[in-house]
C-alpha positions in Angstrom: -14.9 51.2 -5.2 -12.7 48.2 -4.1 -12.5 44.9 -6.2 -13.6 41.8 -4.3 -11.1 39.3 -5.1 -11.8 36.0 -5.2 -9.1 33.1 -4.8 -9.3 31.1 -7.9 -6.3 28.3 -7.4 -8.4 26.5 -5.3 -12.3 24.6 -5.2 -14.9 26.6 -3.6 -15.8 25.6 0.4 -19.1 23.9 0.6 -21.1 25.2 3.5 -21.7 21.9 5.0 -17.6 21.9 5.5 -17.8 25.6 7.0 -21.2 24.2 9.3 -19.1 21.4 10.7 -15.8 22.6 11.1 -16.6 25.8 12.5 -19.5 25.3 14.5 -20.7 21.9 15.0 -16.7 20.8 16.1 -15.6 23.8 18.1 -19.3 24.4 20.3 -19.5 20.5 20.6 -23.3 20.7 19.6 -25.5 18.0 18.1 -26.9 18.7 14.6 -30.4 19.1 16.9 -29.1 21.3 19.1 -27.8 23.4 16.4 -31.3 23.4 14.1 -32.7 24.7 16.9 -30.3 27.8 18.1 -29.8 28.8 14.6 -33.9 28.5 13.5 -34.2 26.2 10.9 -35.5 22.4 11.0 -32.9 19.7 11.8 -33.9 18.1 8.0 -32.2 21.3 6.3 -29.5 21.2 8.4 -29.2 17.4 8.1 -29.3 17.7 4.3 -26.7 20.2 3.7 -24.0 18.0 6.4 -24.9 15.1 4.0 -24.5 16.7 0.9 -21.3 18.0 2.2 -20.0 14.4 3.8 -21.3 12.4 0.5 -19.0 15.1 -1.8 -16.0 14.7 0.9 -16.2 10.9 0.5 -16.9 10.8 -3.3 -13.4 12.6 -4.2 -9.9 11.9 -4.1 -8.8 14.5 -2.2 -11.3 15.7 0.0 -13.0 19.4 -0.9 -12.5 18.9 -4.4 -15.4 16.9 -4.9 -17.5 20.0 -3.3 -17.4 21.9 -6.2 -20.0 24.1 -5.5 -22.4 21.6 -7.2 -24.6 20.8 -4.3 -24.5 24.2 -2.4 -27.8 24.9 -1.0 -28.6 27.9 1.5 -30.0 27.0 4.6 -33.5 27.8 5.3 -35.1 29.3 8.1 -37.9 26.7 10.4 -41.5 27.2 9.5 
């Protein structure tokens, strides 16, 4: 069986940082727009980005202030 291996020199990603900079970015898409294609409600999505924006602004240096803390999985649109 293989060993997953995890980098531990650096903070974890938060997902809002993954949501933004490799979708939202790149496809040029509203946060609306993107709720809807990926099926959840734009108030999920919303909160995650925030979470992820009020950690980025909160730190010194940027991802650090992610720590993993606030990670919340997205959930899927009633």
């Amino acid at each position: 069986m293989r060993r997953l291996l995890v980098p531990t020199h650096r903070p974890p990603v938060h997902p809002g940082e993954i949501l933004v900079e490799e979708y939202l970015k790149p496809l040029n898409v509203s946060q609306t727009d993107f709720a809807k294609r990926i099926g959840v409600t734009f108030h999920c999505l919303n909160e995650n980005l925030a979470r992820y924006s009020e950690s980025w602004a909160g730190s010194a240096g940027g991802a650090e202030g992610a720590g993993g803390s606030h990670q919340t999985a997205v959930e899927p649109a009633a």
